[in-house]
C-alpha positions, 0 to 999 in steps of 0.5 A: 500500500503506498503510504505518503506524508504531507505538511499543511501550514496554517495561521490563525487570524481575526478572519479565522483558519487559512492553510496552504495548499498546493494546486498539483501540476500537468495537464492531468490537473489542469482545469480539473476541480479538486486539484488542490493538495497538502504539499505531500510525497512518497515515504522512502523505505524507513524514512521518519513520516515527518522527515518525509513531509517535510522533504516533499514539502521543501521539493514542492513548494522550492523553499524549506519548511518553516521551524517548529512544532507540528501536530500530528493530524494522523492518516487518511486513506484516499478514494484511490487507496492511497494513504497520506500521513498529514502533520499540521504546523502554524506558520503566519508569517510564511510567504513565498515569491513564486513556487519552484517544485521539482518536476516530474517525467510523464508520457503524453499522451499515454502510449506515445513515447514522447515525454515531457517534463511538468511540475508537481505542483504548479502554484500554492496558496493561503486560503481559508479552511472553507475555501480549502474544503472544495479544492482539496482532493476529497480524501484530504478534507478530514485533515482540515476537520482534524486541524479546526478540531486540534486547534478549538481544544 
């Protein structure tokens, strides 16, 4: 079963939660709703999930993952049957310029041998935990109703 680990940065402001989230890249994506993600990626054999989250977070988003102290959100399990370990950490002051993800190898169209070289992620975001609740792949929305649960405790 594959088995990846993701951070979701948020911050609490006077307008309530945001987090940030990533729009996945190529044209599999493109234009598609519910194309957005926890800044996530494959755990190597015996790597720490946190490591982890924390490795695919810098390849994705182009810059490290700010310091501090996560919440563990725990797993969720995708329609895919995919599962995704998700740590939450507050970051308000987080910001990036531009997005700079590692790219990925794919063969379009299928079958073709001809190969072309896409982002993973093609942008990112703040957004507020409602808004992030329609763009998320729908396997990923209980680890925003984690976080809001963590944080009213």
């Amino acid at each position: 079963m594959v088995l990846s680990a993701g951070l979701l940065l948020y911050r609490v402001d006077v307008t309530g939660v945001q987090v940030w989230i990533a729009h996945m890249g190529g044209p599999f994506w493109r234009g598609r709703p519910r194309a957005w993600s926890v800044p996530k990626g494959l755990v190597e054999d015996g790597e720490d999930l946190l490591d982890t989250a924390r490795r695919e977070f810098a390849e994705e988003i182009g810059v490290a993952a700010p310091d501090g102290t996560p919440r563990d959100l725990g797993e969720l399990r995708q329609a895919s049957g995919k599962r995704v370990h998700v740590f939450a950490l507050e970051a308000p002051e987080f910001t990036v310029d531009e997005v700079r993800s590692n790219t990925v190898r794919l063969e379009l169209p299928r079958g073709s041998g001809r190969f072309v070289e896409v982002p993973e992620v093609d942008d990112a975001r703040w957004v507020s935990v409602d808004e992030a609740r329609e763009l998320l792949v729908a396997g990923q929305v209980a680890a925003l109703d984690r976080l809001v649960q963590e944080l009213s405790m």
